[in-house]
C-alpha positions as CSV (number, residue, x, y, z in Angstrom):
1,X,22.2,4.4,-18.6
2,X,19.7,2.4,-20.4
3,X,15.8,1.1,-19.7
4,X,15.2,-0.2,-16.5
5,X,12.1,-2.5,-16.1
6,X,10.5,-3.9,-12.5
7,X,7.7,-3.8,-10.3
8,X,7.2,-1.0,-7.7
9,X,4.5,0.4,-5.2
10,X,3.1,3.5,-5.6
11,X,4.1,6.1,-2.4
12,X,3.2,9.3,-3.5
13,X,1.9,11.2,-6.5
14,X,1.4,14.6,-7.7
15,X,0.5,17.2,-10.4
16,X,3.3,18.8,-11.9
17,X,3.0,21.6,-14.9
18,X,0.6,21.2,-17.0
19,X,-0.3,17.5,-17.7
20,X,2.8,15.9,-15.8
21,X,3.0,13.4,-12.3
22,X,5.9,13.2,-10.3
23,X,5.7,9.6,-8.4
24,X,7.1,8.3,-5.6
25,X,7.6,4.7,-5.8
26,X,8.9,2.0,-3.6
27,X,10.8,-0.6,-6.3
28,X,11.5,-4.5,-5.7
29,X,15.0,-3.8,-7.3
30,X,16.1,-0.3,-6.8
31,X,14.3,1.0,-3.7
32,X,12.6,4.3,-3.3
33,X,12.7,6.1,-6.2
34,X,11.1,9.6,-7.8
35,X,10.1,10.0,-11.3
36,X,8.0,12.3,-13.8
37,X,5.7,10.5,-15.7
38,X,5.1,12.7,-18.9
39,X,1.8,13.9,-19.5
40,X,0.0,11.3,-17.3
41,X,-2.8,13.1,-16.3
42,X,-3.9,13.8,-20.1
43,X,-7.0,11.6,-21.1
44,X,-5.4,9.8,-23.7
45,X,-2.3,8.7,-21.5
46,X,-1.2,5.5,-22.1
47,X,-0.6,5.2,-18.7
48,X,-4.0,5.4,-17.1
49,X,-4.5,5.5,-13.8
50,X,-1.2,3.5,-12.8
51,X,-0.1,5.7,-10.3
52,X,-2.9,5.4,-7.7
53,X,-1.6,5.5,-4.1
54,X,-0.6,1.9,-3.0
55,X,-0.9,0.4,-6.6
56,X,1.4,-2.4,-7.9
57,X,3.0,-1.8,-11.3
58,X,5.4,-2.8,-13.5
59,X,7.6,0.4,-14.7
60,X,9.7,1.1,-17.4
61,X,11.8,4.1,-17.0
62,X,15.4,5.7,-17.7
63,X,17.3,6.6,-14.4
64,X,18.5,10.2,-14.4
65,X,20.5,11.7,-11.9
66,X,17.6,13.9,-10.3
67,X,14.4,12.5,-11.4
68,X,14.0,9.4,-13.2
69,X,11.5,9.5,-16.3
70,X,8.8,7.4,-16.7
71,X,8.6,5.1,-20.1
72,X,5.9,2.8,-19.4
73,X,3.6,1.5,-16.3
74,X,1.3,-1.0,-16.2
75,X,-1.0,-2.4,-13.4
76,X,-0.2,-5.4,-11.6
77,X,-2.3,-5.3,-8.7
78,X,-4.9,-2.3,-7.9
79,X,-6.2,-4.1,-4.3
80,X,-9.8,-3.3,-5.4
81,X,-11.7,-4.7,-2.0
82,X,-9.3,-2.7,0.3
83,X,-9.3,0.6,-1.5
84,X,-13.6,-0.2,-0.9
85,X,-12.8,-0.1,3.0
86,X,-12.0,3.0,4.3
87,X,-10.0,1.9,7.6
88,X,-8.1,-0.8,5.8
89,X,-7.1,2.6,3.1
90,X,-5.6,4.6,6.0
91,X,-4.2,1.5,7.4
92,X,-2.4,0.8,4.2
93,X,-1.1,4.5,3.9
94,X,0.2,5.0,7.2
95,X,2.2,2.2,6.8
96,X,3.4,3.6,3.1
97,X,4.1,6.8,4.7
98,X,6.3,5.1,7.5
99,X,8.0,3.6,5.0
100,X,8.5,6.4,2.2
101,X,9.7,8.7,5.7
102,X,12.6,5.4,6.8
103,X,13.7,4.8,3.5
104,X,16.7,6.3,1.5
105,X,16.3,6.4,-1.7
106,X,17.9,4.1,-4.7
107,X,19.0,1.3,-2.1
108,X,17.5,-2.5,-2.4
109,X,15.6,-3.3,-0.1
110,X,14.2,-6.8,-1.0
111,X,12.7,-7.8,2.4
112,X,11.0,-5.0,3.0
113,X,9.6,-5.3,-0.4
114,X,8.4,-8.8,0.3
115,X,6.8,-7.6,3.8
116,X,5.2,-4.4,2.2
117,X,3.5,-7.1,-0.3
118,X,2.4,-9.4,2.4
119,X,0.9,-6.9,4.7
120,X,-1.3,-5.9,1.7
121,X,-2.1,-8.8,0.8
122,X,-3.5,-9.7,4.3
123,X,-5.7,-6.4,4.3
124,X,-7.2,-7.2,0.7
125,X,-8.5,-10.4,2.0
126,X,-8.9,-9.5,5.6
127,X,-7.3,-12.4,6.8
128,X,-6.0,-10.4,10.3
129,X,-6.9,-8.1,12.9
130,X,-6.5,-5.2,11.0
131,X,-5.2,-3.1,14.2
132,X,-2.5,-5.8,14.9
133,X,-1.5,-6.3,11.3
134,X,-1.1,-2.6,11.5
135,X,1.3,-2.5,14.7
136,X,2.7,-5.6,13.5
137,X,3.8,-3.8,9.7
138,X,5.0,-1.0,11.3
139,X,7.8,-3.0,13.8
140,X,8.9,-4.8,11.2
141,X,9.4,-2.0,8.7
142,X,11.6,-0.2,12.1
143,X,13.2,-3.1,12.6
144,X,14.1,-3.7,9.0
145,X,15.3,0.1,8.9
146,X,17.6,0.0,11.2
147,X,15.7,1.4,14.2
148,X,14.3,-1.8,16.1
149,X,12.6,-0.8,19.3
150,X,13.9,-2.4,22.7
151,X,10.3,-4.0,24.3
152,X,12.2,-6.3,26.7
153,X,14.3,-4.9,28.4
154,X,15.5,-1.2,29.9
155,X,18.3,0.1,27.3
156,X,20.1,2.0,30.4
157,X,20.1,-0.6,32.3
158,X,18.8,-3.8,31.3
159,X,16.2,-4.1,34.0
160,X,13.7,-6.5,33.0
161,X,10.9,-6.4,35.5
162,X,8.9,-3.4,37.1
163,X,6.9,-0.3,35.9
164,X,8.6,0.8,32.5
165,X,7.8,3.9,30.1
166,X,8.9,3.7,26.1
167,X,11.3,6.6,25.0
168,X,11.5,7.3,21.6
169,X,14.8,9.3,22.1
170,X,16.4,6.2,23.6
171,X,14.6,3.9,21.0
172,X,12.6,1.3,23.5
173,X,11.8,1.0,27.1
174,X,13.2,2.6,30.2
175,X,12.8,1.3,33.7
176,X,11.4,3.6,36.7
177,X,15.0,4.8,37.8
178,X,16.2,5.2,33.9
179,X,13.4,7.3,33.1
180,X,13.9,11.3,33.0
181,X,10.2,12.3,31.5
182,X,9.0,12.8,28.5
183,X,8.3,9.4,27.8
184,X,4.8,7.1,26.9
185,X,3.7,5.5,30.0
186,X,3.3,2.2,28.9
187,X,2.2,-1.1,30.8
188,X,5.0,-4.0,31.0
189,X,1.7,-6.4,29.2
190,X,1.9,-3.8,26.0
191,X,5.7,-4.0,25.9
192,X,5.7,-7.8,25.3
193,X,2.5,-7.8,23.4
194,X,4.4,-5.2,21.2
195,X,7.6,-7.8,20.9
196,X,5.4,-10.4,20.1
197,X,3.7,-8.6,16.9
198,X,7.4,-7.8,16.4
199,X,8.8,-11.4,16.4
200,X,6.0,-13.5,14.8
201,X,5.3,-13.8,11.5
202,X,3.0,-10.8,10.1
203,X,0.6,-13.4,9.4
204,X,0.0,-14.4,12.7
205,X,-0.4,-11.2,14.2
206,X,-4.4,-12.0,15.1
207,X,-2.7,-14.5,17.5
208,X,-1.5,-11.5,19.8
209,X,-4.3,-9.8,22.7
210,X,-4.4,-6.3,23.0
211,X,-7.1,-4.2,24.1
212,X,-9.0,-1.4,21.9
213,X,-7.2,1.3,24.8
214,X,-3.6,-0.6,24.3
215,X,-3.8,-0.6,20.1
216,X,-4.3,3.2,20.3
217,X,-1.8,4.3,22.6
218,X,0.8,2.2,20.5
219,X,0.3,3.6,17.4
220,X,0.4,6.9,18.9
221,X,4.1,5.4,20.2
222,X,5.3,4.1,17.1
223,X,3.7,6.8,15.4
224,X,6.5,9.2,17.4
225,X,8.8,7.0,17.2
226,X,8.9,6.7,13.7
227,X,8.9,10.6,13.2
228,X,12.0,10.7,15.7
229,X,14.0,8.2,13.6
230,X,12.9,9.1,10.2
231,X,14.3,12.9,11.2
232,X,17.7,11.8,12.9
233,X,17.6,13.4,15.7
């Protein structure tokens, strides 16, 4: 197979033998992909410091069956004033990480793409709440995956009103007589604020309420939650 040229999102890198990276990348046109970029981390490597975490490139490279080898890489987009931020950094790479965990490789996955670039975009010019954006990113990417969360209604039962807990074995909420233990306690108000960050566009996320106390305790629930679907179980 010939050259293959596109842009991509770098997931992951690290030192292999002597002067080599092998890169994870997330590609508009060919998904998640892993490569070895040939003597990258020598001085006088044309490639430079492409491969910084949560970088935009353009790469050129020759798919192989096990690893793909880099060719070229260029910068696109280096998101200078959120790399300067430290919050908005881990922001942006626990998002990456839910991502590079949900995804299989070497399948197109356009939209995703698209939303990855957008939530980005809104943390570089700090046009949202950042913990919202956050929650906001990380339904969509579950939803996109296959793995949308139930924050209506109980998945047993279909109760809609009432106390309610989220299970992350059953993949959304479960009313008082569903529930077995195990689950988050979670309040019926951060259910539908969660389905709300979920429905709107990413960009309106700022719209949504949610207390300091109710943004922790949901990334710690779609922090599980990802981690349960991501290992199949």
């Amino acid at each position: 197979m010939g050259l293959s040229k596109g842009e991509a999102f770098v997931f992951r890198a690290r030192a292999f033998a002597e002067s080599d990276l092998i890169v994870t990348l997330f590609t508009e046109r060919w998904g998640k992909r892993t490569l070895i970029a040939k003597r990258a981390r020598r001085f006088d490597s044309p490639l430079g410091g492409a491969f910084d975490l949560l970088n935009r490139v353009e790469v050129v490279f020759y798919p192989r069956a096990r690893m793909d080898l880099v060719s070229q890489a260029s910068l696109l987009e280096g998101y200078t004033e959120l790399k300067r931020d430290l919050e908005g950094t881990s922001t942006a790479l626990a998002v990456a990480r839910a991502l590079d965990r949900l995804l299989a490789p070497h399948q197109e996955e356009k939209e995703t793409y698209g939303l990855f670039r957008r939530f980005l975009d809104l943390l570089e010019r700090k046009e949202a709440p950042i913990d919202r954006v956050k929650l906001a990113a990380t339904l969509k990417v579950l939803a996109l995956s296959g793995h949308r969360p139930q924050l209506v209604a109980c998945v047993a039962c279909g109760k809609r009103s009432g106390s309610v807990s989220f299970s992350c074995e059953r993949g959304g909420l479960l009313c008082e007589g569903c529930a077995r233990g195990g689950e988050f306690a979670v309040s019926r108000g951060l259910a539908l604020a969660l389905d709300s960050l979920l429905r709107l566009p990413l960009e309106r996320s700022g719209v949504v309420a949610l207390s300091a106390e109710d943004a922790v305790l949901a990334g710690e629930v779609l922090s599980s939650y990802v981690a349960r679907c991501a290992s199949g179980s």
